[in-house]
N, CA, C and O of each residue as an XYZ file, in Angstrom:
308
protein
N      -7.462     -8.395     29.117
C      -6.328     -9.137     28.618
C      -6.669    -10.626     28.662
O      -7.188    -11.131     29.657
N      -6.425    -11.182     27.774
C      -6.457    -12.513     27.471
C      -5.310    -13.138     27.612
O      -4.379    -13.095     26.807
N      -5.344    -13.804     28.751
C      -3.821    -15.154     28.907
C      -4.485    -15.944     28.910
O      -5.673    -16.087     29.200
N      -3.042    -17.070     28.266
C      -3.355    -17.712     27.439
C      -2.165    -18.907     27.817
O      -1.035    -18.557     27.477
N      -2.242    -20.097     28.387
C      -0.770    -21.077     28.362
C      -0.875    -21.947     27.371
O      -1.840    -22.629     27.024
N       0.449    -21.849     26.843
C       0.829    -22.886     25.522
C       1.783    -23.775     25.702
O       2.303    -23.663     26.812
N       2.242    -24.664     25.007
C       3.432    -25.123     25.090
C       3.885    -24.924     23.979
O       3.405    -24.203     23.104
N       5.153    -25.758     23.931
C       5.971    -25.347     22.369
C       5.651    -26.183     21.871
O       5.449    -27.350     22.207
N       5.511    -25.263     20.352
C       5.064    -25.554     19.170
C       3.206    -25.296     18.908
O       2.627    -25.302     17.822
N       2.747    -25.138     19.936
C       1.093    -24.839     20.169
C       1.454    -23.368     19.725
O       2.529    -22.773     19.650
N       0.417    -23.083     19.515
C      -0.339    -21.579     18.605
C      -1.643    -21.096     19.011
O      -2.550    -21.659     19.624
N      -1.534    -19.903     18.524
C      -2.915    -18.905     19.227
C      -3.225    -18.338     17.542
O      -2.285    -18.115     16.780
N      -4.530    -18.175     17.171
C      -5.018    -17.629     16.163
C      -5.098    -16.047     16.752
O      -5.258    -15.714     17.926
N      -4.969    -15.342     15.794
C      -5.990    -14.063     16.125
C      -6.738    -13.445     14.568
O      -6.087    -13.523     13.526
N      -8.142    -12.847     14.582
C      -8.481    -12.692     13.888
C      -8.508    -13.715     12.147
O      -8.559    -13.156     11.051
N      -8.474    -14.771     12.287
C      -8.088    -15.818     11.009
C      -6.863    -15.473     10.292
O      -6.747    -15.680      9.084
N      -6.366    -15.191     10.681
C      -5.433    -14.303      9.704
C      -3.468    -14.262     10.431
O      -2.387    -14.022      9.893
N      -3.742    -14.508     11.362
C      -2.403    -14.095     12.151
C      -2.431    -15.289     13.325
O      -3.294    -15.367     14.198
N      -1.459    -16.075     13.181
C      -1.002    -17.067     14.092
C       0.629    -16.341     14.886
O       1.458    -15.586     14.378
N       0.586    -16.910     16.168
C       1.061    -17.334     17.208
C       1.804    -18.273     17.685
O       1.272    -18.822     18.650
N       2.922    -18.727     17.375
C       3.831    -20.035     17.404
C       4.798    -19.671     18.620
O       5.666    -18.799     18.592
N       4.424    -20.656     19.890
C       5.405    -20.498     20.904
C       6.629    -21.607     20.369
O       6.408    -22.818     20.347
N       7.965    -21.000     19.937
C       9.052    -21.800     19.599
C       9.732    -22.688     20.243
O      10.032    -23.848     19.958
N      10.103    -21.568     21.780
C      10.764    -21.922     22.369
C      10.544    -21.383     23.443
O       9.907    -20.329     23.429
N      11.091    -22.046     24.951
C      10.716    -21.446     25.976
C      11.877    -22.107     27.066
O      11.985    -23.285     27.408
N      12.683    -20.956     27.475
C      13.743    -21.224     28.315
C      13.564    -20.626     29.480
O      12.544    -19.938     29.472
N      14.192    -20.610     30.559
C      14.611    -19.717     31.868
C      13.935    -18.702     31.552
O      12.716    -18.808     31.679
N      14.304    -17.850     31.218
C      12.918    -16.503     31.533
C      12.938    -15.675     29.848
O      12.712    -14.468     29.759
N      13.145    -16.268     29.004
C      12.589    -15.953     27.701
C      11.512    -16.993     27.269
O      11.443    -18.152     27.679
N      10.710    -16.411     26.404
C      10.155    -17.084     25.355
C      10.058    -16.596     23.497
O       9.997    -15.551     22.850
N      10.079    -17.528     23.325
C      10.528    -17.594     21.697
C       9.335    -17.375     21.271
O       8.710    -18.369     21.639
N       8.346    -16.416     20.504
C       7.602    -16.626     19.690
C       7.717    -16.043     17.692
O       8.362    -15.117     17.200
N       6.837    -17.021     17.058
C       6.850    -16.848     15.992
C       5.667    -16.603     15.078
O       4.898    -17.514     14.770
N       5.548    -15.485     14.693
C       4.296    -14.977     13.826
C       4.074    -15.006     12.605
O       4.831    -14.478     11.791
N       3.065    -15.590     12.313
C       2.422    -15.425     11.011
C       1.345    -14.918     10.891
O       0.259    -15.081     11.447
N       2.049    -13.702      9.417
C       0.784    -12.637      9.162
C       0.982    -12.327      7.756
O       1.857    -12.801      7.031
N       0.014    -11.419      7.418
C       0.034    -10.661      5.710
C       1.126    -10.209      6.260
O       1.447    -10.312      7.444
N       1.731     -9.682      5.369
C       2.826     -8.998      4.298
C       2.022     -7.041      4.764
O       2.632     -5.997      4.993
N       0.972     -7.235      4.740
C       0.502     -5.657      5.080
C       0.281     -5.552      6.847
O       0.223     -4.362      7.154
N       0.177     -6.246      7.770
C       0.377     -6.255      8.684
C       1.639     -5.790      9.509
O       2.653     -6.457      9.711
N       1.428     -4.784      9.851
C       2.790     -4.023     10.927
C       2.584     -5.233     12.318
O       1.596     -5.698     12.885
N       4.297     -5.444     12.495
C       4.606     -6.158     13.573
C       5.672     -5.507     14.356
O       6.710     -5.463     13.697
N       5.787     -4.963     15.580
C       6.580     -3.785     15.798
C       6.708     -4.534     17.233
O       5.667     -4.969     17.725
N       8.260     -4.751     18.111
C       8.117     -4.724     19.253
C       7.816     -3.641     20.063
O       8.357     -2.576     19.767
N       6.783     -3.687     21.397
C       6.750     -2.691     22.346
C       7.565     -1.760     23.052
O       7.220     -0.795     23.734
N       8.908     -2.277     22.733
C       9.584     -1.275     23.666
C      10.337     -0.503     22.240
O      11.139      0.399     22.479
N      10.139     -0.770     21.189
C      10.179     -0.058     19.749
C       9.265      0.800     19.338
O       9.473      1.822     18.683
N       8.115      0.338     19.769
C       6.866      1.335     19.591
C       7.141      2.531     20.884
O       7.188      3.685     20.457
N       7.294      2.400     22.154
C       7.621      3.273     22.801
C       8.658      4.257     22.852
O       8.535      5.226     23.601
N       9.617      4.113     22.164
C      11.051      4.548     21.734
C      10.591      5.634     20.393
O      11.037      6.779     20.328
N       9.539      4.999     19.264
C       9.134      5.576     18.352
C       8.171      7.029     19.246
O       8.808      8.081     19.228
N       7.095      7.086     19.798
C       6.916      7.558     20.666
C       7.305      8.524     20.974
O       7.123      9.620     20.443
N       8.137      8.151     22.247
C       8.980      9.279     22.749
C       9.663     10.208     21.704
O       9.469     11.420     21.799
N      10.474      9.697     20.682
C      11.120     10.608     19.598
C       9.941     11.410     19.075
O      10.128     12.586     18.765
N       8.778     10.874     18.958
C       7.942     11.902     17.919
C       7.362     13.219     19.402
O       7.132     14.375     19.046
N       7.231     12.907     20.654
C       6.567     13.798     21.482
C       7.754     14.761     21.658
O       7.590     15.944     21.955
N       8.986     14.182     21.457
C      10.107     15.006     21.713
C      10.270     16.326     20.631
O      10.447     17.523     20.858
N      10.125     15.525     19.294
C      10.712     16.572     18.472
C       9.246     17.572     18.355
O       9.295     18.592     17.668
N       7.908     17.169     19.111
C       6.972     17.546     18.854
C       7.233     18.824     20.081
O       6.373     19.671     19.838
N       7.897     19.184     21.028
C       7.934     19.912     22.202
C       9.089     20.861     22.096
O       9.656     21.541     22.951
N       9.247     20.742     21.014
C      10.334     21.977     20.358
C       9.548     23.236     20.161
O       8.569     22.930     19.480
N       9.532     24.332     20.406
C       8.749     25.525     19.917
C       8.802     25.883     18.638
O       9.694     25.257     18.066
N       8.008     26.912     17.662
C       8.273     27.245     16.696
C       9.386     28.313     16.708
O      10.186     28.351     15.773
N       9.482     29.386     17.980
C      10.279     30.607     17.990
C      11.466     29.531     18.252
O      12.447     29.814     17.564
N      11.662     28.310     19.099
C      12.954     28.266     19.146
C      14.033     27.602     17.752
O      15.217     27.539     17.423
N      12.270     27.089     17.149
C      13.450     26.459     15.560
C      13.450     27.634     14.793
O      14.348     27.678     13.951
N      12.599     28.722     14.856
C      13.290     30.010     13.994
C      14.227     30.897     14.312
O      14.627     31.894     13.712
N      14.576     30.344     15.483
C      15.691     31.286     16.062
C      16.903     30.490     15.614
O      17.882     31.127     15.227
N      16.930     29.508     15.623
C      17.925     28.497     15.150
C      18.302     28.635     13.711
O      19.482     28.482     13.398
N      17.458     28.894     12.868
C      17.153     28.745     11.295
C      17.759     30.114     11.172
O      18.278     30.445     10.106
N      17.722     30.994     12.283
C      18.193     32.822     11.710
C      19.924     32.265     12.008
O      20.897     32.639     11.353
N      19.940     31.444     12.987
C      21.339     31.690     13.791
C      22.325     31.279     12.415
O      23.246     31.933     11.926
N      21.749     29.906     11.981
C      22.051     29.405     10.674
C      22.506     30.074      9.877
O      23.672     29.902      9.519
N      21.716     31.053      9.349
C      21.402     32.054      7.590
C      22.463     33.370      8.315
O      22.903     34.293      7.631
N      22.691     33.238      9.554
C      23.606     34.229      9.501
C      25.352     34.395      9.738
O      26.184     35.296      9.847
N      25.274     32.656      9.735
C      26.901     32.388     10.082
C      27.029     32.458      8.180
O      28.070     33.030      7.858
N      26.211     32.008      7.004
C      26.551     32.448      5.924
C      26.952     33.304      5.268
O      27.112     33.132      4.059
């Protein structure tokens, strides 16, 4: 891991392409602001972990228990 102290308005490059703008910096937040392509995914971490969890979740479903579900379905019709 690379740390790194800035102040506001100072910036961090990464890869030529994607800057780092510390905005603002209060009591125990900090403000940052990114610049990137337009094709670059920017996702917060505790969003990426949330994404995550939903996909391992719906991934730990069995097949017998969603076809048992799918019969329970086709037979209240």
């Amino acid at each position: 891991m690379l740390v790194v102290t800035r102040k506001t308005e100072e910036s961090i490059i990464i890869a030529d392409n994607i800057e780092i703008v510390v905005l603002e910096v209060n009591k125990d937040r900090v403000k940052l602001g990114i610049i990137a392509p337009k094709d670059i995914k920017i996702i917060r971490n505790e969003l990426r972990d949330a994404q995550n969890a939903n996909v391992d979740s719906s991934q730990a479903v069995s097949k017998a228990a969603i076809d048992a579900l799918l019969k329970f379905g086709s037979a209240k019709k």
